[in-house]
N, C-alpha and C positions, 0 to 999 in steps of 0.2 A: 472378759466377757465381750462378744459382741453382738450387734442386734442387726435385723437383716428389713430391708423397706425395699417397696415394689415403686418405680418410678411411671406413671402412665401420662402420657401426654395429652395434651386438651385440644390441641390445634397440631399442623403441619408444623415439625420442627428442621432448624438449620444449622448441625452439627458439623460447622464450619473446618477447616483444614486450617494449611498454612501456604493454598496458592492464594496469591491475591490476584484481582481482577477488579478493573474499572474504568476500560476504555469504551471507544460506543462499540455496542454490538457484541461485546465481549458476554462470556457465558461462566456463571459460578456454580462450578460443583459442589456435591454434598462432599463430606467428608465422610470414608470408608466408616463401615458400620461392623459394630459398634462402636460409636465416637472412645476417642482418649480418655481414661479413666479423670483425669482433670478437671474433665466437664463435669460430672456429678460430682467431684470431692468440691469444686468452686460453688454449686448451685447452693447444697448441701452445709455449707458452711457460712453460706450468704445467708442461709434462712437461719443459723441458728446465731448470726450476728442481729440481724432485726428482732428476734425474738427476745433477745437478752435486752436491747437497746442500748445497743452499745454505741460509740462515738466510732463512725467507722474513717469520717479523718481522722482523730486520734488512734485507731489500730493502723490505720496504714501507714504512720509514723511509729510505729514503735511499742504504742501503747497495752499492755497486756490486761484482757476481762480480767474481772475478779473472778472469783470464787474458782467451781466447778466445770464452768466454760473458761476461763481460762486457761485452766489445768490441761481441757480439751485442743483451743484449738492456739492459744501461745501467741506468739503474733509471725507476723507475714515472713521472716527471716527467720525467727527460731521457732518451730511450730509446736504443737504439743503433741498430747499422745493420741489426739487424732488421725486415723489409717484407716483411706479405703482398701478395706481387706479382698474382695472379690467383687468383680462390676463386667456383668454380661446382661446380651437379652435376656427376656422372661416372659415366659408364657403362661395365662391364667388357664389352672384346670382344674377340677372338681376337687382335688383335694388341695390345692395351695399355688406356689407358683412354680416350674420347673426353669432352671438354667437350657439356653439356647446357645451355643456356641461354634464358632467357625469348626468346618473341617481341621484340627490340627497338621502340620505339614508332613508326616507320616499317615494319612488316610488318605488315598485315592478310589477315587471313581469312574466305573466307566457308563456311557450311556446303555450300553447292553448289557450289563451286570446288575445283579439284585445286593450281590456283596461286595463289601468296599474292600480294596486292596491293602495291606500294611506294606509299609518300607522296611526293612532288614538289616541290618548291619551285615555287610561281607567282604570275606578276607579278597583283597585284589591281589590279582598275579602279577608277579614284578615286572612282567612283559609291560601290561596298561601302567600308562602315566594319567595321573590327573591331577586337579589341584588341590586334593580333599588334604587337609593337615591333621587329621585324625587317624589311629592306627585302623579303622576300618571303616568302609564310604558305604552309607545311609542307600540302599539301589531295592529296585520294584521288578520283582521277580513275575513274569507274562510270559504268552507264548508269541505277544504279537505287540510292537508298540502303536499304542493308540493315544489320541489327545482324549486325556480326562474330563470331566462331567465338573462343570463350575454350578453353582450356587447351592451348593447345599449345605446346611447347621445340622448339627449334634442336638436331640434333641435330649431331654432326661435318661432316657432309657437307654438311650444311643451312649451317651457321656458314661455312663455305666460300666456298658458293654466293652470300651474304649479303655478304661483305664484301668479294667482287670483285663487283658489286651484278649479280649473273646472276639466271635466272629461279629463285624457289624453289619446290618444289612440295611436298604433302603427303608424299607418298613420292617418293624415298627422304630427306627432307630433314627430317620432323618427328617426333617421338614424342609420344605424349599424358601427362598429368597422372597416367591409371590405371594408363599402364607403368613409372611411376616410382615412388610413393607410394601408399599405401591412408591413409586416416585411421581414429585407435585411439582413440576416448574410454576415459577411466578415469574412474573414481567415486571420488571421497580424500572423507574428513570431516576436520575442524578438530579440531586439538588443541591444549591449554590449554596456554599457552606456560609456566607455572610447575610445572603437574600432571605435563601429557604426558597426560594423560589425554583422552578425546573429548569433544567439546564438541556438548551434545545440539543437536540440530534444527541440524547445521552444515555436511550435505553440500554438495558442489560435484561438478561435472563440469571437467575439464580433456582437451585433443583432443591427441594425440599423433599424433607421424610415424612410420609404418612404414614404412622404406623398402623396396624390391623386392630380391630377390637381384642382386646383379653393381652395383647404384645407391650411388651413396656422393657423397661429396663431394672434389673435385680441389682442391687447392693448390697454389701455387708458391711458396717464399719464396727471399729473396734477402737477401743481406748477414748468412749464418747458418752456412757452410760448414764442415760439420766438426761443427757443434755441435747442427743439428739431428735430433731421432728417425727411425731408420730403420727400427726398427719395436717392436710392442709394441701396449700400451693409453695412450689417454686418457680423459678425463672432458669428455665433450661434452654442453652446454646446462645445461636447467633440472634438477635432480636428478642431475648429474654423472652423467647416463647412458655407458655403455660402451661405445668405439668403438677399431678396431683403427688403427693406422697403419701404411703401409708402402711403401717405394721404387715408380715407379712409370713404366712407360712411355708419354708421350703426343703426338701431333703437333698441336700449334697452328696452324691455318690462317693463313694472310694474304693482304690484298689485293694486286690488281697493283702493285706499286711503279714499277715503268718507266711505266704510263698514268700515274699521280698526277704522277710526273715531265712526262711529257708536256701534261695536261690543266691541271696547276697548279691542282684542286680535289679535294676530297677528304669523306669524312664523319669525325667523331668522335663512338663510339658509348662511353656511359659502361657499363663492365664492373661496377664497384660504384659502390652512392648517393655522390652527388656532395656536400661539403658545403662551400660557397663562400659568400664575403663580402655577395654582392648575389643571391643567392637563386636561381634557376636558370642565373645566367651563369658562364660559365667562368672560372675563374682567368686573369689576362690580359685578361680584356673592356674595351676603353673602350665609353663611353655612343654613339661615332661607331659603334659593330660592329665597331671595328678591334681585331684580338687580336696580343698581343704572346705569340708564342707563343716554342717552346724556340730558344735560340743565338739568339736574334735576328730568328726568322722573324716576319713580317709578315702576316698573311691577313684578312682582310673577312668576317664571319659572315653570311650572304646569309638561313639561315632553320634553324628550332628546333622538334624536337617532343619538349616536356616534359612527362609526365602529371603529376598531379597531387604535388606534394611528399608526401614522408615529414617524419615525425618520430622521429631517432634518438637513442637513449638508453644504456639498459645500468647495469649495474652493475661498481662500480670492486672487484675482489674484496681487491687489496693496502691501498687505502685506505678499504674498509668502507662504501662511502657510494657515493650514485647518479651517476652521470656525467650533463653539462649537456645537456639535451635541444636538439638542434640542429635545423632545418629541411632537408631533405635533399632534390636532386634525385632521383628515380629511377633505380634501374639498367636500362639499356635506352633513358634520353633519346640524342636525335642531334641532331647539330651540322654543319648542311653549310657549306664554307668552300671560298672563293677564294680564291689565293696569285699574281694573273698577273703579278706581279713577281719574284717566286721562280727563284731557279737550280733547274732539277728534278733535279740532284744534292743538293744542300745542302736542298733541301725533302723528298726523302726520307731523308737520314740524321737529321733531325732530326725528321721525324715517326715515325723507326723508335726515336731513343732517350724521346720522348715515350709512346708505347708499354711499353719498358723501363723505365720512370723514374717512370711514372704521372704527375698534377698534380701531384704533393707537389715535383717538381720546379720549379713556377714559382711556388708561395705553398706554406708552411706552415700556411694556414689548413685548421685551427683549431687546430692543435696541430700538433706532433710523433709523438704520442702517438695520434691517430685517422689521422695517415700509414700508421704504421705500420701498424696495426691491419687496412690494405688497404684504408680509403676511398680515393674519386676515382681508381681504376683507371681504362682508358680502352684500347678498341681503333683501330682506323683503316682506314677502308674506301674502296671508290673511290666514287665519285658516280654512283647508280647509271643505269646504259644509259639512253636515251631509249625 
């Protein structure tokens, strides 16, 4: 089972990165939005530690809850069955709340187009060299090349549209960057960590997020039943700003399952940064493209569009000390795959519990502990139309 809470902020929030900045005059950025699933798996799990009253120096030693929250959330090196399952924006609408999500990196935009462009897998002529290591390169079939239209989310309809690979268009399908967030610079000065006092010539600028009325952020957890907050406050980001939580109704799109059945190919789009052994490949990849996917399925990675990595970080709050900065695929990379030996029954119940299960079902990497936290999500979409 899992249950899904709409997260809304109360104040300007500081969904901090991993550049640090603290000289005079220096400026701190937000951290790309939608923050690291992290942040709400830490928020989220701080509140169901005070609720319980638990001794949170003794869990950050080791200590493991009793009962039913134990079971949940295990302690800080062995976690439990606690899993952020899905953590994107969210938009409050008349009937519930819809998922808000980046452009994935196969959706381009141009400013003079009402419809957004797909990327293609195609065969290259052995004349072109490039560096793609896939048998076929991810390429955006135009009559003219143009720089693409930045700021735009997938809105419900749009996320639909997308991962039964139909046409998407601006309306009704996308919303912009200014109807979701404004940006809030503050002005803080430094203070003498012994004094408390101000530290002359030490100002700084830091950008905060304001979100828009009804805009919040959607979760799903799973493996927490019973034990997670149903509503109330937590302490969300940098400055343990104030955000509400609370039960929440929402319909998750999915792809045609009977074509993927049929077609025996499919996409895998990563919902959050991916963070794997061999750097943008899939858990499961061999060096052939052959992916040892969930129960045993078998599929060929035909072609891949990875922007550029991340590097994820954070701070560990129970052990005081910073977490190992990892190299991270983007959320929003895709993954087209062929399965034409696949039963297209057996290909879609296993690609629907891949879905439920996220990666952390076929590697552990890199922990337990960043599974949880809602890395290496993943949705699944058809291969979109010709």
């Amino acid at each position: 089972m899992a249950e899904t809470r709409f997260i809304a902020a109360l104040d300007v929030l500081f969904p901090r990165g991993n550049r640090l900045f603290g000289d005079a005059g220096q400026h701190g950025e937000a951290q790309q939005m939608p923050p690291w699933p992290s942040l709400a798996a830490g928020a989220i799990r701080s509140r169901m530690l005070a609720d319980g009253a638990v001794d949170l120096a003794g869990f950050a030693n080791g200590q493991k809850p009793t009962g039913r929250l134990g079971d949940a959330l295990g302690t800080p090196t062995e976690p439990g069955s606690f899993r952020l399952a899905w953590f994107s924006l969210g938009h409050r609408n008349r009937v519930g709340i819809e998922p808000i999500v980046p452009l994935p990196a196969d959706l381009v935009a141009h400013p003079d187009e009402d419809s957004l462009l797909y990327l293609k897998p195609q065969v290259v002529s052995e004349r072109l060299h490039a560096s793609h290591s896939t048998p076929q390169l991810a390429m955006l079939c135009q009559g003219k090349s143009r720089k693409p239209d930045g700021g735009l989310w997938l809105n419900g309809a749009g996320l639909a549209s997308y991962l039964r690979g139909e046409a998407v268009r601006r309306e009704p399908h996308t919303t912009t960057t200014s109807r979701l967030w404004s940006s809030d610079p503050r002005l803080g000065i430094a203070l003498d960590p012994v004094t408390r006092a101000a530290q002359e010539g030490r100002l700084y600028t830091t950008e905060g997020i304001a979100p828009h009325t009804d805009v919040g952020f959607l979760a799903v957890i799973s493996g927490a039943d019973d034990v997670i907050p149903k509503n109330g406050l937590i302490r969300l980001g940098g400055d343990g700003r104030g955000a509400r939580i609370e039960p929440c109704q929402t319909k998750f799109p999915e792809p045609d399952w009977d074509r993927i059945g049929r077609e025996r190919r499919f996409r895998i789009i990563l919902t959050t940064p991916g963070l794997f052994e061999n750097g943008w490949r899939l858990s499961g990849l061999a060096d052939n493209e052959t992916w040892a996917g969930p129960g045993g399925l078998s599929a060929r990675l035909v072609s891949a569009a990875v922007p550029r990595a991340q590097v994820v970080s954070g701070w560990d709050l129970a052990q005081r000390k910073p977490k190992p900065a990892l190299r991270a695929a983007p959320a929003g990379s895709v993954y087209w795959f062929e399965a034409p030996d696949a039963e297209g029954s057996a290909l879609m119940h296993e690609l629907r519990r891949l879905v439920t299960l996220g990666l952390g079902y076929l590697s552990q990497y890199p922990d337990k502990t960043r599974i949880a936290e809602g890395f290496n999500n993943v949705m699944v979409a058809n291969w979109t139309a010709a």
